[in-house]
C-alpha positions in Angstrom: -57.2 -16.8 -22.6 -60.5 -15.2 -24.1 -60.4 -11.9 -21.9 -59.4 -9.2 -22.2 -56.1 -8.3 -19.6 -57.3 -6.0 -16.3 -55.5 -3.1 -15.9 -52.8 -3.7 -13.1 -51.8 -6.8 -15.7 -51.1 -4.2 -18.6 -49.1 -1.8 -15.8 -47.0 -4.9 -14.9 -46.5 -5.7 -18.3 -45.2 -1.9 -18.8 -43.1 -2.7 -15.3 -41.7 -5.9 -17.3 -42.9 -8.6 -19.0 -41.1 -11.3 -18.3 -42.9 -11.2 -14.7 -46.0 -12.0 -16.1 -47.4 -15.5 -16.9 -46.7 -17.2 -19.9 -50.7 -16.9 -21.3 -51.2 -13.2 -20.3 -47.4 -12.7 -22.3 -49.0 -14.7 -25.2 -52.5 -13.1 -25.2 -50.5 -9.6 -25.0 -48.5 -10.5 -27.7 -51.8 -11.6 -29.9 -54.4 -9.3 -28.9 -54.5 -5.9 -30.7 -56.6 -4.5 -28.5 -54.4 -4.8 -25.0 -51.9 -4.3 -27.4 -53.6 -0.7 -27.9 -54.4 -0.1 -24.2 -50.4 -1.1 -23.1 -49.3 1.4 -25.6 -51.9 3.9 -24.5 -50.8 3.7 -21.0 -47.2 3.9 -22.0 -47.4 7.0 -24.0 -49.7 8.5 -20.9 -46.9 7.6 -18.1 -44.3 9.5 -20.8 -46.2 12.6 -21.1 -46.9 12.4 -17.2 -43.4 12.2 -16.5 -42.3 15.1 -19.0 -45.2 17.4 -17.4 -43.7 16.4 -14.1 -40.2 17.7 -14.6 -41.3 20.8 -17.0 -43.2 22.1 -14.0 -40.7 21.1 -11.5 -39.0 24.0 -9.8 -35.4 24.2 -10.8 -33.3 23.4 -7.3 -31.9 26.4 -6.2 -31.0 25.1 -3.0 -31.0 22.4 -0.6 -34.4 21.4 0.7 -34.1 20.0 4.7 -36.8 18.1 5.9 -36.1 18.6 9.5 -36.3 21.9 11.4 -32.5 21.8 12.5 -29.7 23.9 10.6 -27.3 21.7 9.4 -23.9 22.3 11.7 -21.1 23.9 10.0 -18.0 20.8 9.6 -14.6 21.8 9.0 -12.8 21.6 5.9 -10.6 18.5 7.1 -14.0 16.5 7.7 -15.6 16.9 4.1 -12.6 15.7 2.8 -11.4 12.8 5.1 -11.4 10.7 2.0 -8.6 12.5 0.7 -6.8 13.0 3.5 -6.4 9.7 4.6 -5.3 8.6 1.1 -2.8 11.4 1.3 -1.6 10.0 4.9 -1.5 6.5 3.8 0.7 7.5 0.9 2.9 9.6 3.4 3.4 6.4 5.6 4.5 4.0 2.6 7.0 6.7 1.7 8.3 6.8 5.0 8.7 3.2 5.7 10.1 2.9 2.3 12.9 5.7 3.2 13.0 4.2 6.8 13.6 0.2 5.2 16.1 1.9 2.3 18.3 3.9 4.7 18.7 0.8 7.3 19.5 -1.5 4.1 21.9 1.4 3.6 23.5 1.7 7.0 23.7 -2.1 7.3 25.7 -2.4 4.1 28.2 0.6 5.0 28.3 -0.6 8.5 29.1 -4.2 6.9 31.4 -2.6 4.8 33.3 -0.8 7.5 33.3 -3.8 9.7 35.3 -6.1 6.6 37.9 -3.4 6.6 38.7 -3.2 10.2 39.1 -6.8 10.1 41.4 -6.3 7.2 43.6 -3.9 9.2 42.9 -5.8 12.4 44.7 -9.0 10.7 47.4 -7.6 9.2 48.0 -5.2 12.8 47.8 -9.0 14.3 50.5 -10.3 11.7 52.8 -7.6 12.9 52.6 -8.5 16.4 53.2 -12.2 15.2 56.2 -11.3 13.2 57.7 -8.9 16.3 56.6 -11.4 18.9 58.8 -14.4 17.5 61.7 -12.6 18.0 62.7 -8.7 18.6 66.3 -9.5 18.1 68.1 -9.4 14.4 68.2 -11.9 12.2 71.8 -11.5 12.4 71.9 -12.3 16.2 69.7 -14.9 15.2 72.1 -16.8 13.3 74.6 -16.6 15.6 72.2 -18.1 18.7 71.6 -20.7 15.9 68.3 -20.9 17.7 65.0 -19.9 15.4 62.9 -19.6 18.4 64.8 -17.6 21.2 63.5 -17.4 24.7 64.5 -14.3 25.8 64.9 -14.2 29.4 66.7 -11.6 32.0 69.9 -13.8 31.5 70.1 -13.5 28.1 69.6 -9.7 27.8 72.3 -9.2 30.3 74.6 -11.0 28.5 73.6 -9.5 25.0 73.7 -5.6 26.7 75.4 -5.1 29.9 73.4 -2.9 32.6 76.5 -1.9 34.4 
């Protein structure tokens, strides 16, 4: 490439480089002269840019483009972010204390439930024992019976009504 570059090639080559062609990247890179002029243009577009914000107007406040006023929101609006993070934290505790408290009163219940089967056996072993026979072992051994049937004949002859 003999020419020189045109002007929108040297601002795309300030935009970046690696979008141009391979030639115009290797004439750039050989010719001191577009060299010069990309340099020139860069150190323009700096001083344009520092101009620009020295003469800015510091921003005292907000600039609108339309013509309405902006509506007033509550304080629970600006800040739904943070309230909904606090509400979701709120509802993990809660179904934590919820799931900890049932695991809680399943164990005692569990607990409670293994001990009135406890007493419930041994009450049910006392009625065993009492049922077999509510007479003395010494009456017992004189029946010679281990099982006695106790009927209304034999309690009449063992106490007497009249």
């Amino acid at each position: 490439m003999n020419a020189h570059l045109h002007d929108d090639q040297i601002i795309r080559s300030l935009v970046d480089k690696t979008d141009l062609p391979a030639a115009v990247r290797e004439h750039l890179a050989s010719c001191p002269q577009c060299r010069a002029a990309r340099e020139n243009l860069k150190r323009t577009a700096v001083r344009l840019g520092d101009l620009a914000r020295m003469s800015a107007p510091t921003r005292q406040k907000t600039i609108r483009l339309t013509g309405r006023k902006p509506q007033k929101t509550a304080w629970w609006s600006r800040e739904w972010r943070t309230l909904s993070a606090l509400g979701a934290a709120a509802g993990i505790v809660l179904v934590i204390g919820v799931l900890f408290s049932l695991h809680t009163i399943q164990e005692r219940s569990q607990e409670k439930l293994y001990d009135e089967m406890i007493k419930d056996e041994r009450f049910m072993s006392e009625i065993n024992v009492l049922q077999k026979s509510d007479l003395p072992q010494s009456w017992l051994d004189i029946s010679g019976e281990s099982e006695v049937n106790i009927n209304e004949e034999m309690l009449e002859l063992i106490s007497p009504s009249s």
